[in-house]
PAKOL-183408 format. One record per residue (C-alpha): x, y, z; residue in three letters. Coordinates in steps of 0.1 Angstrom, whole numbers, plus 5000, padded with zeros to 4 digits. Layout:
N
XYZAla
...
This chain:
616
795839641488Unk
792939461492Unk
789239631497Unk
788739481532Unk
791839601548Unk
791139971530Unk
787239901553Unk
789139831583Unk
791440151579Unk
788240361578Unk
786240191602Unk
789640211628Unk
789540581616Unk
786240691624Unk
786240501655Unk
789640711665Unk
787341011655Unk
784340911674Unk
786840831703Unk
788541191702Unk
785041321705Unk
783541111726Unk
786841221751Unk
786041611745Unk
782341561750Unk
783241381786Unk
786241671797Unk
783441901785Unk
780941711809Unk
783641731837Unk
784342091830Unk
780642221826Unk
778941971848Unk
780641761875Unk
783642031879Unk
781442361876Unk
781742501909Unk
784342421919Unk
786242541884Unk
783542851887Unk
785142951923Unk
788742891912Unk
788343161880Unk
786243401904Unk
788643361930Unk
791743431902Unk
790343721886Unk
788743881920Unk
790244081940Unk
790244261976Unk
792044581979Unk
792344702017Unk
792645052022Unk
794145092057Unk
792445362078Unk
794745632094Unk
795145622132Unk
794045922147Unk
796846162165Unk
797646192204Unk
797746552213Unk
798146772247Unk
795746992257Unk
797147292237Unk
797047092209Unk
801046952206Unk
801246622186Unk
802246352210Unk
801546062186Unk
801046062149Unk
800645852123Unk
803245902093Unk
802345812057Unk
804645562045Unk
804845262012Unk
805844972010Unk
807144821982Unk
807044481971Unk
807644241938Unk
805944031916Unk
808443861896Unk
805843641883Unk
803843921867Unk
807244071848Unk
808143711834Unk
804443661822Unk
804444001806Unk
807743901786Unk
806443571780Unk
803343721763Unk
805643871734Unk
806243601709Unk
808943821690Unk
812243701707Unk
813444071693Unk
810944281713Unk
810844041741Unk
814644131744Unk
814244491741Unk
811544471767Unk
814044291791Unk
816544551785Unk
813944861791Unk
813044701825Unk
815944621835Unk
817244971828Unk
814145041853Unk
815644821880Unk
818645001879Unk
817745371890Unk
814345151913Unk
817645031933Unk
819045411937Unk
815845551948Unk
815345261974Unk
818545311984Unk
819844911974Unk
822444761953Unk
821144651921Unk
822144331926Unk
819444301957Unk
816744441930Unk
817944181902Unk
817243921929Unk
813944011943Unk
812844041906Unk
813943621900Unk
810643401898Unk
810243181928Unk
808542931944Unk
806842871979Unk
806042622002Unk
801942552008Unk
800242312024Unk
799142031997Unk
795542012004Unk
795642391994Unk
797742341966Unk
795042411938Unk
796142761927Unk
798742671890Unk
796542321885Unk
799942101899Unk
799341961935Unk
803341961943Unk
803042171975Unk
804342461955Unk
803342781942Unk
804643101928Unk
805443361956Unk
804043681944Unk
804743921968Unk
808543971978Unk
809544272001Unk
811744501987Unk
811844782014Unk
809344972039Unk
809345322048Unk
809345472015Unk
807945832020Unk
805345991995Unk
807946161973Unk
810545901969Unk
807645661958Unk
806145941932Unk
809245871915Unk
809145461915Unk
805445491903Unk
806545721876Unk
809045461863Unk
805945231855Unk
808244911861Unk
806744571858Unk
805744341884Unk
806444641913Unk
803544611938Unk
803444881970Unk
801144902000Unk
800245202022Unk
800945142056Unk
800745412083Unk
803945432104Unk
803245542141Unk
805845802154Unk
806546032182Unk
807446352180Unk
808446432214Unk
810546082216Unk
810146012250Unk
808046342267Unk
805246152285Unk
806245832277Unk
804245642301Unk
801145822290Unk
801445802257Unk
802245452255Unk
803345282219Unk
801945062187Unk
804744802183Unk
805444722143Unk
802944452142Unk
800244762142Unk
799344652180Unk
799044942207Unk
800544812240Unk
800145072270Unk
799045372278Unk
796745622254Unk
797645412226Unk
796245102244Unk
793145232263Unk
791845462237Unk
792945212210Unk
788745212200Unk
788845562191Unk
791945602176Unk
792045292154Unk
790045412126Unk
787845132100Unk
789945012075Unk
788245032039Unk
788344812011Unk
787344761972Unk
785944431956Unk
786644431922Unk
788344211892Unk
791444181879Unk
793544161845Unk
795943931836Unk
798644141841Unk
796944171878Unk
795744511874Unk
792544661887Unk
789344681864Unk
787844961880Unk
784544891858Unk
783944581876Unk
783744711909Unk
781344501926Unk
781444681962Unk
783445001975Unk
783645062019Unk
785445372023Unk
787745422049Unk
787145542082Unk
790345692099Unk
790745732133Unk
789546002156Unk
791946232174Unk
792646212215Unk
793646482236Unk
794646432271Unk
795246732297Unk
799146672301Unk
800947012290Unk
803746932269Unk
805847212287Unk
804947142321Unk
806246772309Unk
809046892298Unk
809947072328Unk
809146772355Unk
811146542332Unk
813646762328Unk
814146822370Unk
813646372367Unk
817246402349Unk
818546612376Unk
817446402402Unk
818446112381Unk
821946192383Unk
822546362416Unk
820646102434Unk
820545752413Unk
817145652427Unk
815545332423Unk
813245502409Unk
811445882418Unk
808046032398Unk
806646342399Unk
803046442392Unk
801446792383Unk
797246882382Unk
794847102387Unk
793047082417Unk
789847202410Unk
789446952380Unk
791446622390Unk
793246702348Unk
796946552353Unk
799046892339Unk
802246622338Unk
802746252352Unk
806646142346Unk
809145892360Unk
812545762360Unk
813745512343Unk
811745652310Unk
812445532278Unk
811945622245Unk
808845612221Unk
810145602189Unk
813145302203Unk
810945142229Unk
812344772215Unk
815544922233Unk
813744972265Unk
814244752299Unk
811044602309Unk
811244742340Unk
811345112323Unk
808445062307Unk
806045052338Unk
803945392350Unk
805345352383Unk
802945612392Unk
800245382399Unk
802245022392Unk
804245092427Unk
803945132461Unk
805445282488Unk
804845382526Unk
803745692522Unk
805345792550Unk
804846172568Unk
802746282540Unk
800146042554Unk
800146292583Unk
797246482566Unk
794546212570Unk
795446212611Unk
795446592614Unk
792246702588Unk
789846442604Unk
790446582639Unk
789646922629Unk
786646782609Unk
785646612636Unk
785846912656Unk
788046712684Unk
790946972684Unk
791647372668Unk
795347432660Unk
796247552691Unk
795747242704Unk
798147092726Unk
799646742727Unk
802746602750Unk
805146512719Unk
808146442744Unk
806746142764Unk
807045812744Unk
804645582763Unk
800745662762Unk
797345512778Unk
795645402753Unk
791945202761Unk
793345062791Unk
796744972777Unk
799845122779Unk
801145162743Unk
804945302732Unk
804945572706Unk
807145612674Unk
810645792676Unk
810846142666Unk
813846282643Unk
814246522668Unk
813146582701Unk
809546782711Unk
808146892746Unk
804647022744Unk
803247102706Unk
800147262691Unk
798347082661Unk
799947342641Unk
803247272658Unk
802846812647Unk
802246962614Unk
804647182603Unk
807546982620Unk
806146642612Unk
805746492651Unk
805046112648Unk
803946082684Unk
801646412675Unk
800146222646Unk
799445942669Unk
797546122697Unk
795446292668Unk
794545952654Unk
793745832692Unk
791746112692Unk
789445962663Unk
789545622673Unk
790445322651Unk
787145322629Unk
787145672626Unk
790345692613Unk
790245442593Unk
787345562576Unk
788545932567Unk
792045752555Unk
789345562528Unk
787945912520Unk
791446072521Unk
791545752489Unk
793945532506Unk
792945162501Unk
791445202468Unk
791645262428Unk
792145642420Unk
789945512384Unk
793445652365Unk
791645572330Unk
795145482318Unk
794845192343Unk
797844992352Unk
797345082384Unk
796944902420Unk
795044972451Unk
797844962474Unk
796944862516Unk
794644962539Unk
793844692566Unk
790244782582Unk
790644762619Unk
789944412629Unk
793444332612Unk
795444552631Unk
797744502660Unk
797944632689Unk
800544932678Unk
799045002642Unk
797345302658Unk
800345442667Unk
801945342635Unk
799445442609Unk
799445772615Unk
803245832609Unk
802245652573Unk
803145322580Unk
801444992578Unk
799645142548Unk
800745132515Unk
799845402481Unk
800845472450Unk
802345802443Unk
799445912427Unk
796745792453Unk
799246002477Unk
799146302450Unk
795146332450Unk
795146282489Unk
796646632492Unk
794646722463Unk
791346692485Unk
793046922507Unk
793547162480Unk
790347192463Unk
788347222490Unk
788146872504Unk
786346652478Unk
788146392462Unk
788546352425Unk
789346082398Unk
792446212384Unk
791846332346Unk
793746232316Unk
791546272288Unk
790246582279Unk
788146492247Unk
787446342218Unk
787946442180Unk
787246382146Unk
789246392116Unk
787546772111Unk
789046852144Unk
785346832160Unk
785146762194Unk
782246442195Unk
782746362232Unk
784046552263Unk
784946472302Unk
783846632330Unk
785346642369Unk
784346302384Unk
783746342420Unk
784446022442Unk
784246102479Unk
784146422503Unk
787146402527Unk
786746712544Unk
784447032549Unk
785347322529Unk
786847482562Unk
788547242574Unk
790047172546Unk
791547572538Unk
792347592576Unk
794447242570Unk
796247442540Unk
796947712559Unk
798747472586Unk
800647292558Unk
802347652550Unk
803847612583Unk
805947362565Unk
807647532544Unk
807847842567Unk
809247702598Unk
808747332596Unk
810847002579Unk
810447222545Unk
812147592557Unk
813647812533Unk
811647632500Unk
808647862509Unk
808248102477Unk
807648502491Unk
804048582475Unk
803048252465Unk
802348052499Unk
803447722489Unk
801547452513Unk
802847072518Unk
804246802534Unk
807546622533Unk
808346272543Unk
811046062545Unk
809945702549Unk
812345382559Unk
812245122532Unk
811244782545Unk
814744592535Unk
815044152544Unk
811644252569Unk
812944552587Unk
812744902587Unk
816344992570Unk
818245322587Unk
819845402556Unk
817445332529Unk
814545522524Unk
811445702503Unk
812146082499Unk
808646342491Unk
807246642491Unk
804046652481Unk
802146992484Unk
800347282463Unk
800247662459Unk
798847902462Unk
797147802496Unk
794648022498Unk
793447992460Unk
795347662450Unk
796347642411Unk
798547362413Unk
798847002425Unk
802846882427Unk
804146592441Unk
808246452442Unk
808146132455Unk
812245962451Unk
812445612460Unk
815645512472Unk
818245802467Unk
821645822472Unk
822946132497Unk
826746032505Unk
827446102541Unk
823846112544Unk
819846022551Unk
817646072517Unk
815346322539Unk
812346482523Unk
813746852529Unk
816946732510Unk
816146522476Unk
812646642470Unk
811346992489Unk
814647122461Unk
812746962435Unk
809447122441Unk
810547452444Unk
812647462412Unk
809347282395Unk
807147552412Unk
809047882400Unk
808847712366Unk
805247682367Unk
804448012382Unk
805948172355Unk
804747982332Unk
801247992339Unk
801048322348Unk
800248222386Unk
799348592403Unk
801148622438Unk
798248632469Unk
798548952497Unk
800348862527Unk
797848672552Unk
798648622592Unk
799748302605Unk
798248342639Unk
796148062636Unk
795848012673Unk
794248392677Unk
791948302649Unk
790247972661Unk
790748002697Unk
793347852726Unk
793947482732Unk
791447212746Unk
């Protein structure tokens, strides 16, 4: 071999070398230079981690303190097949990496019979895989193929605390679990329509749940820290800790019992009647606090996917009706207000055509027929020519106007919301026979609970209330960090008209549309109607709205109840107020007497006429 060729094999050979570093000094350049960021943010991004503690939401309870709505600790548990094969791959001893196969696997097995799972379902979710990502964020395993490994694979939810104590304590590889808060109802569907529901996606969608969602919700809290490569935490790195806030506590003033029992009498009606639908509502006069709002068709809480749509509204507030004879009130407490008639007032109630500013205008139909009646007399047996003379009496504008403080025509301010205003044309709108209509509550539209805290305002005195459903606020301590008062909205009557009024309305129930649902000792005061659904644009003769809506005791009124029953079915028969709902309130009432210790009142005379003078 000749010397020159042995100086070109060298100088080819050192070149090669120079090359080879030359090639390492320029990746190095790329790696510490050009790349550095971005290499800097894929490592901190791979070894960081965020840990999201999920804040507990806060408990719906009545106003004895009855869970309603709670929040049930729960785990999910999920694989990282990825994580197991890396930590097999590690062992370089095909011996031990066996042995570690087999001592996980043996794992899996009894992971599958705490889960409740075949142990072919666990083999599976345990089998590396691949997912789809987009390719322009395909920079995670250094290969932009629109692929990358799936590290998180569901393997069941709902695991409870103690079932998962004994899948931690197996240690198995790649086994990743969440807490998540399941919400529940204990009470499956008592006060549904309050209570409202979170759906699975975590999202509350009515009621409590929805409009008190800021205090219940909590603050979720979460730990920034690093990670190993076996994707464990290294709790020395934490960089930054946010504990977790959970949620505060809401109580409303329903009564779980007085729920259960106006549900219960829902069911009754339910199947004796098969109503298009029918609600009854319970409160405290003095306050405006809802003691128990329900309606048919309910549903339950826990199974609301199940649910009809057209179950899940409040139809409390969502509907409407004429409230029919029940409107009577607003015709017969402004004229005493107004001081235009006493109750031994008289009225012609048998002649059905009337002067009326220069016109000559036909009054309604009675049920039955009247001669001459006393105020007292339209109100206990529920004359709609009566009603009408009283609101001539007043005048359009005035009538209108007490009808607006009676509520009619406006939003109660239900703070569950849902609700409408329902109709109340001002006067300029009316034709020529509204006054004659009005009265007998038609041409006006309410919801049942606009109707309910109409008769309220008789109750308490004659001021009208926002109805209350939240009683107050509370911490996770059980502190209470915000209360609600009364509101007051409008004065419908003086304080004296309005007891002489509930004295009247006894006459109801004593010798009126209501007879024989009076309770001895306990002087039940209210009004039935029995209104004719508007069917194709006419007033149907079969079809109709059934209610009683009243309170007891008159003279020192604990207790707010209304039945209203849209559309029952009497075979042989009309739906009348004194048949599907008076029933209802007096089975309701006796309930409620007893079970809130309601004290009977001494026996008070009737003789209203002796006590506030002969007729005009």
């Amino acid at each position: 071999m000749s010397k020159g060729f042995a100086n070109n094999r060298l100088t080819f050979l050192s070149l090669g070398v120079v090359a080879c570093f030359m090639a390492v000094g320029v990746r190095l350049v790329f790696l510490h230079v050009i790349d550095r960021d971005e290499l800097l943010r894929f490592v901190d991004k791979a070894r960081r981690q965020i840990v999201v503690e999920h804040a507990r939401r806060g408990a719906i309870l009545d106003a004895r303190g009855n869970l309603l709505a709670t929040s049930r600790s729960e785990m999910t548990v999920a694989v990282d097949a990825w994580s197991l094969d890396e930590y097999l791959q590690i062992e370089k001893n095909p011996a031990k990496r066996v042995r570690r196969a087999a001592e996980e696997q043996a794992k899996r097995v009894q992971l599958a019979a705490l889960l409740g799972l075949s142990t072919a379902e666990v083999e599976q979710a345990f089998v590396p895989t691949m997912r789809p990502i987009k390719p322009e964020l395909d920079k995670r395993d250094g290969k932009v193929d629109g692929l990358t490994k799936d590290r998180w694979v569901k393997l069941r939810e709902g695991v409870t605390d103690p079932v998962f104590d004994k899948i931690a304590a197996l240690n198995i590889r790649g086994l990743t679990a969440e807490r998540v808060y399941r919400r529940v109802y204990p009470g499956d569907g008592l006060a549904a329509h309050l209570i409202g529901f979170v759906n699975k996606e975590g999202s509350p969608q009515s009621g409590a749940e929805s409009r008190f969602d800021l205090y219940l919700k909590g603050q979720d809290g979460w730990i920034e820290s690093e990670k190993d490569g076996a994707r464990r935490e290294l709790a020395q790195f934490r960089s930054r800790e946010v504990p977790v806030q959970d949620g505060n506590d809401v109580v409303l003033t329903i009564d779980s019992v007085v729920q259960h029992i106006i549900e219960d009498e829902l069911k009754a009606i339910a199947d004796k009647y098969q109503p298009n639908f029918a609600t009854i509502i319970a409160s405290d006069p003095m306050t405006g606090e809802i003691l128990g709002m329900a309606n048919y068709p309910s549903f339950n809480l826990n199974e609301y996917s199940k649910a009809p749509l057209t179950a899940l509204n409040n139809r409390a507030v969502t509907d409407t009706i004429e409230p029919g004879s029940t409107f009577k009130i607003v015709a017969a407490g402004a004229a005493l207000n107004e001081g235009l008639v006493m109750p031994g007032s008289m009225f012609d109630c048998g002649n059905p055509m009337i002067d009326y500013k220069g016109k000559t205008l036909k009054l309604p139909k009675e049920d039955e027929p009247f001669g001459m009646l006393s105020v007292a007399d339209i109100v206990a047996h529920s004359s709609n020519r009566g009603a009408a003379q009283l609101a001539m009496k007043l005048g359009e504008d005035r009538f209108y106007d007490y009808a607006r403080k009676y509520g009619f025509g406006q939003l109660t301010g239900f703070a569950l919301g849902g609700e409408v205003r329902g109709s109340l044309a001002a006067p300029a709108k009316w034709d020529g026979l509204t006054i004659t209509r009005m009265p007998m509550g038609h041409a006006v539209s309410a919801t049942p609970l606009q109707i309910h805290m109409a008769m309220s305002a008789v109750a308490n005195g004659g001021v009208l209330l926002r109805p209350q459903i939240i009683k107050a606020i509370k911490d996770a301590n059980g502190n209470v960090i915000r209360s609600f008062a009364p509101e007051r909205r409008d004065a419908a009557l003086k304080p004296s008209t309005a007891a002489l009024l509930a004295q009247l309305l006894t006459g109801v129930v004593r010798e009126g549309t209501a007879k024989g649902f009076d309770i001895a000792g306990f002087e039940v005061a209210g009004k039935t109607g029995t209104t004719q659904k508007i069917i194709d644009g006419k007033y149907s003769t079969t079809r109709h709205v059934s209610s009683f809506v009243g309170f007891f005791p008159a003279s020192r009124p604990e207790v707010v109840l209304s039945v209203i029953v849209d559309d029952a079915h009497v075979p042989g028969g009309i739906a009348y107020g004194r048949v599907v709902a008076a029933p209802a309130f007096k089975h309701i009432a006796e309930q409620l007497i007893q079970y809130r210790d309601i004290k009977p009142v001494p026996p008070v005379t009737h003789s209203l006429l002796a006590m506030t003078g002969g007729a005009q």
